[in-house]
C-alpha positions in Angstrom: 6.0 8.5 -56.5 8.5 10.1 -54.2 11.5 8.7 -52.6 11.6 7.9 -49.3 13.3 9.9 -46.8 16.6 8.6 -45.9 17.3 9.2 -41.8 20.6 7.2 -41.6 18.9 4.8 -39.2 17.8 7.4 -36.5 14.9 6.8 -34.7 12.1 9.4 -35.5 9.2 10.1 -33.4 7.3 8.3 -30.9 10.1 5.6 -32.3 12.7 7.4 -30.3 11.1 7.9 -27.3 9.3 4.8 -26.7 10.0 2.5 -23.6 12.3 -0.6 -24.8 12.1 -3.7 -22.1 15.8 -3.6 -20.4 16.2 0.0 -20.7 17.0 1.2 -17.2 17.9 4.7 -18.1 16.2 6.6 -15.4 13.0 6.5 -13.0 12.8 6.0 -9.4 13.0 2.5 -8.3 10.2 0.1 -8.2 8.8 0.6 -4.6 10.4 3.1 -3.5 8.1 6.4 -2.3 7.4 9.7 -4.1 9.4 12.5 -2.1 7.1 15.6 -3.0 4.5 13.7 -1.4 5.8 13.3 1.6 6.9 17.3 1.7 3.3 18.2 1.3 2.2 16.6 4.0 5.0 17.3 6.1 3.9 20.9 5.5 0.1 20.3 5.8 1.3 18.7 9.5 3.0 21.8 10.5 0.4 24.4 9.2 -1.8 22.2 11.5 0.5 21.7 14.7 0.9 26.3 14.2 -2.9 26.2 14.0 -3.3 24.3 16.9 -2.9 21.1 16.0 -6.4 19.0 18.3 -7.4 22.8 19.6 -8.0 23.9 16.1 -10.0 20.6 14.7 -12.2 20.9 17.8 -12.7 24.8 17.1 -13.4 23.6 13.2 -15.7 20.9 14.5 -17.5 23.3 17.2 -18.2 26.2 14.3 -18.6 24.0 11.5 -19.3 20.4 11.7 -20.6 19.9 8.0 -16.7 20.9 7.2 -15.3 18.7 10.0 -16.7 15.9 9.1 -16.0 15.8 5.5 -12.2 16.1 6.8 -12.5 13.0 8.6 -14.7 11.4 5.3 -10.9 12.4 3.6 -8.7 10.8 6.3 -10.8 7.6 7.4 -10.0 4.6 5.7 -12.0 4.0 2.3 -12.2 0.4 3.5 -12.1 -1.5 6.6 -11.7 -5.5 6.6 -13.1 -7.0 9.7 -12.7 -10.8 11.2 -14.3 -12.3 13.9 -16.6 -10.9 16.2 -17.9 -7.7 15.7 -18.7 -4.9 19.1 -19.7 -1.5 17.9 -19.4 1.5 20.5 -19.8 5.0 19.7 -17.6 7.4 21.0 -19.5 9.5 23.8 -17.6 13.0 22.3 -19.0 12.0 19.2 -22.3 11.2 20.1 -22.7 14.6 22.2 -21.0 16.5 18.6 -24.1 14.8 16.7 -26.3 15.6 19.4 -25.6 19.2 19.5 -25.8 19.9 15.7 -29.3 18.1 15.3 -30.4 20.7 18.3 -28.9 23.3 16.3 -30.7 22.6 13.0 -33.9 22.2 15.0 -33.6 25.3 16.9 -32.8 27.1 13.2 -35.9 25.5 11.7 -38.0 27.0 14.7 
């Protein structure tokens, strides 16, 4: 059989990369926020505010409500945690939005 490779007592491969417990050599800090992330949607803000900003989601939501409303299924909270009692009211701009499309998909299937 061979020898075995002699590396002076360097670490090789995943060896010398691997995360050691009490190594703070780098990395943001625990909590602390993700700063691309926040430059995105600084810039998604301004492309809406030069859009329009409320004109332009009403224009969206007027032309094409099937794309409107999956921007709000993509801002609306995934989950909502109620207490207590519980007094649902619809929103009469909302309900006139739904109205209008269902008479639009009627008046298409005519």
């Amino acid at each position: 059989m061979g020898e075995e490779p002699v590396n002076n007592g360097k670490l090789t491969g995943s060896e010398a990369t691997q995360f050691k417990p009490g190594n703070d050599a780098g990395g943001r800090r625990k909590g602390s926020k993700n700063k691309t992330g926040h430059e995105v949607v600084d810039d998604i803000v301004a492309a809406y505010r030069e859009l329009g900003g409320v004109e332009y989601l009403l224009k969206i939501a007027k032309k094409d409500f099937k794309t409107f409303c999956r921007l709000l299924e993509r801002v609306m909270p995934k989950n909502i945690e109620l207490t207590g009692d519980l007094t649902i009211s619809a929103d009469k701009y909302i309900l006139d939005l739904m109205r209008r499309r269902r008479e639009a998909k009627n008046a298409k299937a005519d």
